[in-house]
N, C-alpha and C positions, 0 to 999 in steps of 0.2 A: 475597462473591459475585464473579463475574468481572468485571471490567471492562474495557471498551475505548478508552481515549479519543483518535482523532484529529485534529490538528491540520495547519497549514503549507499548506494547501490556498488556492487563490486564484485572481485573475484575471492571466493573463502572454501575453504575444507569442507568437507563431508563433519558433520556436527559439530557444525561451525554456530556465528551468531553475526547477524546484522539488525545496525534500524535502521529503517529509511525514513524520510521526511518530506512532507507535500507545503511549502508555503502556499499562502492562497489570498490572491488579493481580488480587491475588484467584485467583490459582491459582500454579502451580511453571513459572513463564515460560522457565527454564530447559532443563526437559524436555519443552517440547512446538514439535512444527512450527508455523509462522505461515506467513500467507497474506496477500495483496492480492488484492483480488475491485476492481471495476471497473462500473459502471451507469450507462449514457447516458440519454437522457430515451427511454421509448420500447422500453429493449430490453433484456433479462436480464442479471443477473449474472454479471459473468465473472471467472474466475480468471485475474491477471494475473502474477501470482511467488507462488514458494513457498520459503521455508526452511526443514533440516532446525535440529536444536538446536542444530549450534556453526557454521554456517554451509559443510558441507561439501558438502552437497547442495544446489543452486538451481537450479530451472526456469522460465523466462518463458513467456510465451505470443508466438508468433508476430509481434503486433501490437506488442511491445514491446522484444523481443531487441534487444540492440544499445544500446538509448536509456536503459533503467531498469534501476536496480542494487538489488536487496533488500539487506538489513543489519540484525543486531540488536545491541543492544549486552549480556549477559544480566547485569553487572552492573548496572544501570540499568533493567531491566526494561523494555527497548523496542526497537521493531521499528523501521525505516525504511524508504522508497522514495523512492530519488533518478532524479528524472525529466530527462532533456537531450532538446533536441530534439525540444522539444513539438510534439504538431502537432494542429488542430483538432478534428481525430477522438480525439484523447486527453480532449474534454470530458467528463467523467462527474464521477459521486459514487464518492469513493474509501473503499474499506469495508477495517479491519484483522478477519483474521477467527482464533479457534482452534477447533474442534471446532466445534458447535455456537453458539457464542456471537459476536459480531458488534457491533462500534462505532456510535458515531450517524452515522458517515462527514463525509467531508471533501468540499467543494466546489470541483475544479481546474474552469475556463474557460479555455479557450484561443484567445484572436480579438485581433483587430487593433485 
């Protein structure tokens, strides 16, 4: 079955840096787009990057152009987001997402 499993998540400064990491097993990681979805305490899921299969295609969301780099690596069967530039509106639970299926998500904090 699919799995999702993220890591790298934590508590860091105001322009601070993190990566997170999606391992991903149980299906053809190769052929399929990845996502970062994003949840504050409080307020829906957001789509935050998106990558096509060999990394040609990448979209952020508004809230993070500039600061956060999606990346997968498809020998290795994983996904990453590298975040700079943290800033306290970035607090959520960070969710790797493919189709349907969805991680236990990762917990970034961002305060002082």
């Amino acid at each position: 079955q699919v799995q999702l499993v993220e890591s790298g998540g934590g508590l860091v400064q105001p322009g601070g840096s993190l990566r997170l990491s999606c391992a991903a097993s149980g299906f053809d990681f190769s052929r399929k787009y990845m996502s970062w979805y994003r949840q504050a305490p409080g307020k829906e899921r957001d789509l935050i990057a998106i990558i096509d299969t060999i990394g040609s295609y990448i979209n952020y969301a508004n809230s993070v152009k500039g600061r956060f780099t999606i990346s997968r690596d498809n020998a290795k069967n994983t996904l990453y987001l590298q975040m700079n530039t943290l800033k306290s509106e970035d607090t959520a639970v960070y969710f790797c997402n493919v189709g349907d299926h969805w991680g236990q998500g990762t917990q970034v904090t961002v305060a002082s």
